[in-house]
C-alpha positions in Angstrom: 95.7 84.6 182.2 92.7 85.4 180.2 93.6 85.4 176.3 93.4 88.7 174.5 93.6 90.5 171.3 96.0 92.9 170.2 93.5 94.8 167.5 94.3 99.0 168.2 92.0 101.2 167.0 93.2 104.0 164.6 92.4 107.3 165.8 92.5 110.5 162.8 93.2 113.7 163.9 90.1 115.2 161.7 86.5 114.2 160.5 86.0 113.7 156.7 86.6 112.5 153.1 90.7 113.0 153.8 90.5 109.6 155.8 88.3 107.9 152.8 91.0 106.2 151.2 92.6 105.2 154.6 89.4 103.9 156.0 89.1 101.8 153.2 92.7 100.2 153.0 92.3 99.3 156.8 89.0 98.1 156.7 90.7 95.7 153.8 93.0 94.4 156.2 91.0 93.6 158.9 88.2 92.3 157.0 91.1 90.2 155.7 93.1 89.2 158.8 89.1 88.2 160.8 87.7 85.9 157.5 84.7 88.6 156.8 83.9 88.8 153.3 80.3 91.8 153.3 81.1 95.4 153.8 78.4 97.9 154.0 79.4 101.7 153.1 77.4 104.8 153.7 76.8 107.3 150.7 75.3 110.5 149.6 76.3 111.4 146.5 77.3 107.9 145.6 81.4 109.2 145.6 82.4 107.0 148.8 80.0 104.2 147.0 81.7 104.2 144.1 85.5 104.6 145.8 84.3 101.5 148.2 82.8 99.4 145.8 86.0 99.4 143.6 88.7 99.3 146.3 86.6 96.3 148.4 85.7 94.7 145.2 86.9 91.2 146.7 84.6 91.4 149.0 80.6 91.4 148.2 80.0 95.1 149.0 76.9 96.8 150.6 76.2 100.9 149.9 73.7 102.3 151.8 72.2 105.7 150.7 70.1 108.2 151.9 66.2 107.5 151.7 64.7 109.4 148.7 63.5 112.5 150.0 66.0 113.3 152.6 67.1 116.3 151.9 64.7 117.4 149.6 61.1 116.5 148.3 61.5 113.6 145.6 65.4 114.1 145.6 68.1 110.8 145.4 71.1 112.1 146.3 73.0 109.7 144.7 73.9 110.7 141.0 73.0 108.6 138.4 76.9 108.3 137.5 77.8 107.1 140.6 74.9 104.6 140.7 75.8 103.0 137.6 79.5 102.5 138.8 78.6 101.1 142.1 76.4 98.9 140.5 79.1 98.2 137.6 81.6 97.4 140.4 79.2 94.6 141.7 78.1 96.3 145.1 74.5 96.2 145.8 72.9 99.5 147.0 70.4 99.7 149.7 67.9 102.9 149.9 65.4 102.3 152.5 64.3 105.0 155.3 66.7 105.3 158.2 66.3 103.0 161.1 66.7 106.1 163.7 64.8 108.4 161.7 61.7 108.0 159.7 58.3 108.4 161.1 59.2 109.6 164.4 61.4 112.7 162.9 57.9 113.6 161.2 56.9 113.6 165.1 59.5 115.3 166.2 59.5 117.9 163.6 55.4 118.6 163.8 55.0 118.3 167.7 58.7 120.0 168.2 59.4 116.5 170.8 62.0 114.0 170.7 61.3 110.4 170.0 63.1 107.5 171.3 64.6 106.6 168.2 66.3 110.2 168.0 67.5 109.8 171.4 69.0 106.8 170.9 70.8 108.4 167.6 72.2 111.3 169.8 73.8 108.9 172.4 75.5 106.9 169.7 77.0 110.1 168.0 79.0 110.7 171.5 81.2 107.5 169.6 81.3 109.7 166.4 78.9 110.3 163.5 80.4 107.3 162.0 79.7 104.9 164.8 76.0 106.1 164.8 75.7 105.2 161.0 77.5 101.9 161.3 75.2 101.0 164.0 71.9 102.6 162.4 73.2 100.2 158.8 73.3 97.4 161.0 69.8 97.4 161.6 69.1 98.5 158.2 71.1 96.1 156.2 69.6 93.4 158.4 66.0 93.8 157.9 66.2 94.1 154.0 67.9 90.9 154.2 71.3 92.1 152.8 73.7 91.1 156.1 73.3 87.6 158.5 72.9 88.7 162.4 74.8 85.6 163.1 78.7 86.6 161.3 80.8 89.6 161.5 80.4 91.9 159.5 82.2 95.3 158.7 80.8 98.9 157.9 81.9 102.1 156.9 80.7 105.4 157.5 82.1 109.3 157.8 81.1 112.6 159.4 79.5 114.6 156.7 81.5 113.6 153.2 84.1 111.0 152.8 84.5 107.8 155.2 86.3 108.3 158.1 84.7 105.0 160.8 84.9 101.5 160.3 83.6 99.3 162.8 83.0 95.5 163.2 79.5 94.2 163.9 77.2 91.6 164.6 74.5 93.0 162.9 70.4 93.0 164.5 67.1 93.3 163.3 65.6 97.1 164.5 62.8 95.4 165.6 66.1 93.4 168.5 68.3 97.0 168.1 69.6 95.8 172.0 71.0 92.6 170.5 73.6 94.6 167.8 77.2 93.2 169.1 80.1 96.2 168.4 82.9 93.5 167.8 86.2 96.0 166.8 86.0 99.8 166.3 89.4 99.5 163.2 89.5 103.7 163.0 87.4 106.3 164.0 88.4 110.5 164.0 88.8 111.8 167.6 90.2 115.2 166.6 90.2 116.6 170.8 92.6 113.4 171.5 95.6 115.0 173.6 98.0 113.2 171.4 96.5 115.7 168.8 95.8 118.7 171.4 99.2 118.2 172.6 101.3 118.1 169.6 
């Protein structure tokens, strides 16, 4: 009999900041029960930074933002409150362009044609939102030099606002995307599950 691991994934009946705290607390205790010491979080506005960077403090903690620019012309979205706690909490914060964006959206947008980058974005998000931003800070955390490709690691993400994915990785370079190693999904939402559609 081949061993096995008895890790189950935690399924929320909605997307959203209403998992945050949740995500958080069981990304803790798998982070703790597997020996992993780096986190990296997604943020926006720098809230779910800020929340993460306290509440994982134990840990040496990762935030990724959005690239400067993203949703407006010369615009960081995250404020410079929420900087300065995340950064007075001890987390490090990554803002670099997205590894499944960047240049090719400017394709995409001024030739109206998908690129393989955005392709490959779209097939994650059938695993969630979340799972396509853990995956996509994989690649970015590795090739600023901020996460090992050789050790687990774990990352948090949401659907929108909030945190609602955490996922354990072997992170990759973009440049070896094909060689990222999904480890553990620890919670994800899957709001059509028929243990929510049937209750």
């Amino acid at each position: 009999m081949a061993n096995e691991i008895l890790a189950p994934t935690v399924y929320f009946s909605q997307t959203g900041e209403e998992n945050t705290t949740r995500t958080l607390d069981l990304a803790r205790i798998r982070m703790e029960a597997l020996g992993i010491r780096t986190v990296v979080a997604a943020t926006t506005s720098g809230e779910t930074g800020v929340l993460a960077a306290r509440m994982l403090k134990d840990f040496e903690v990762i935030i990724v933002s959005h690239s400067t620019g993203f949703s407006d012309p010369n615009l960081q979205e995250i404020s410079v409150e929420n900087r300065q706690a995340i950064e007075a909490a001890g987390a490090t914060i990554l803002t670099c362009q997205h590894a499944l964006g960047g240049v090719n959206r400017a394709i995409r947008r001024t030739y109206q044609t998908y690129q393989t980058d955005e392709i490959i974005a779209n097939t994650l998000r059938l695993f969630g939102q979340g799972i396509k931003v853990c995956i996509e800070m994989s690649l970015m955390a590795s090739d600023a030099g901020l996460v090992r490709t050789d050790q687990p690691v774990m990352f948090i993400a949401g659907s929108g606002s909030g945190a609602d994915t955490a996922v354990v990785l072997k992170p990759a370079n973009a440049h070896k995307f094909f060689e990222v190693n999904v480890l553990e999904i620890v919670c994800r939402p899957s709001p059509h599950h028929p243990a929510f559609e049937n209750a």
